[in-house]
N, C-alpha and C positions, 0 to 999 in steps of 0.2 A: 736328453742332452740336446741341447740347441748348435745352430749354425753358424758361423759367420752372416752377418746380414748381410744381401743382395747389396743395398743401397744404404751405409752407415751417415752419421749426419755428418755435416762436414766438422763442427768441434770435437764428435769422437774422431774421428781420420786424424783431425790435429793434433790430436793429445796423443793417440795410440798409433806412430808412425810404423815402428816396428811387426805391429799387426796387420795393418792394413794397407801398408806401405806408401806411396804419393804419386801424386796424377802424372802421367807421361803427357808428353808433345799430343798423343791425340785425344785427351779428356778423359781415357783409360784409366783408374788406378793400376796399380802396376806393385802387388803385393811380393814381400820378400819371400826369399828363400825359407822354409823351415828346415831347421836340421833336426836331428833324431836327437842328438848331443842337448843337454841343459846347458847353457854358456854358465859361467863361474861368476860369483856374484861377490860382492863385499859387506854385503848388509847382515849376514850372519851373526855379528856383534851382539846384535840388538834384538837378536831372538829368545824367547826362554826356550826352558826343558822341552816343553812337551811339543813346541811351534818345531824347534831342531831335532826331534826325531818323525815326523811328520814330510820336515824337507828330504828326510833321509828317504823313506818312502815315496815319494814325489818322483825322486832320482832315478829311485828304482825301475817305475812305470813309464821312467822316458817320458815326461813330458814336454811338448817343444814348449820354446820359450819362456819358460820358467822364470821369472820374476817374484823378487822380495819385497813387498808392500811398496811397489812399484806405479800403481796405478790409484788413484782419488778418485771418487764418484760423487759430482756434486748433487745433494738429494733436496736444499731448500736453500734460504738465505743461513747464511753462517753454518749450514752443517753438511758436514761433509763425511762419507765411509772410505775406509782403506781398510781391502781386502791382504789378509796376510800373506796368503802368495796368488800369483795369476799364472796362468798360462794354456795353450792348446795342447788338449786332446781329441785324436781323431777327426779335425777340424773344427773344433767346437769350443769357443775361449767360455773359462773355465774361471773361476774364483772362489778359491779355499778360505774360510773361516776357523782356525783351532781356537778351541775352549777349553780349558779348564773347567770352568764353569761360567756360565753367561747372567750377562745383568739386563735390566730390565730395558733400557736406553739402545743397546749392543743388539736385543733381538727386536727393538721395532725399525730401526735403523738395517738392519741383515731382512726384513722383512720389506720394508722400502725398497729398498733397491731390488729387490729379486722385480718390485712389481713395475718399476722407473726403465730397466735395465732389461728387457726381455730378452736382448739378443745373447747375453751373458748367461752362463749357466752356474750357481751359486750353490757350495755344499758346506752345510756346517758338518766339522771334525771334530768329536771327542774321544778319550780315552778311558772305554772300561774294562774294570777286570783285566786289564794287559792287554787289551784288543782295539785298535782301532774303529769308529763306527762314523762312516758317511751317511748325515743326510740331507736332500737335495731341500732346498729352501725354494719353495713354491711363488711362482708368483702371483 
């Protein structure tokens, strides 16, 4: 599992306010609060089966900040990844992948970004035999 990074660049700090919160009066960032609480989301709609029982387990583990395909990861000109849910664990921002099953486009793209993104810790999510299976996408 990875960390928070030291020194993020300043477009992730823009994009990822709630993470990394915003600079004080003396050139400090000045990071939010986390709570133990998941905040409640609205984007559940737009989940399938497997993505909604996955969030259910998520909840479970207490993850702060828990976010629903919340966060874009620019990886070239025009293409872009969106991780299904984000959020910290143990200090360490975290980005979940659920699959069904994966296409070929989906896993060089989940393979990009683990290696673009090193500060991020990236897990692909499938379900077999009734059992959930994390694994960490390298970069």
């Amino acid at each position: 599992m990875r960390t928070l990074p030291d020194n993020p660049s300043a477009a992730l700090r823009r994009l990822n306010p709630s993470v990394f919160g915003t600079p004080s009066t003396h050139g400090k960032m000045v990071r939010p609060a986390m709570s133990v609480q998941p905040r409640p989301t609205t984007d559940e709609e737009g989940l399938n089966k497997t993505e909604r029982g996955w969030l259910e387990m998520l909840r479970r583990m207490q993850i702060d900040c828990l976010r629903i395909q919340a966060i874009r990861f620019k990886l070239a000109d025009n293409t872009r990844y969106t991780p299904d849910f984000t959020g910290v664990r143990l200090g360490q921002l975290v980005a979940y992948e659920v699959k069904g099953f994966m296409r070929d486009d989906a896993a060089v793209k989940l393979k990009v970004v683990a290696r673009q993104f090193t500060e991020w810790h990236f897990v692909l999510v499938t379900r077999e035999k009734g059992q959930w299976v994390q694994v960490e996408v390298k970069p």
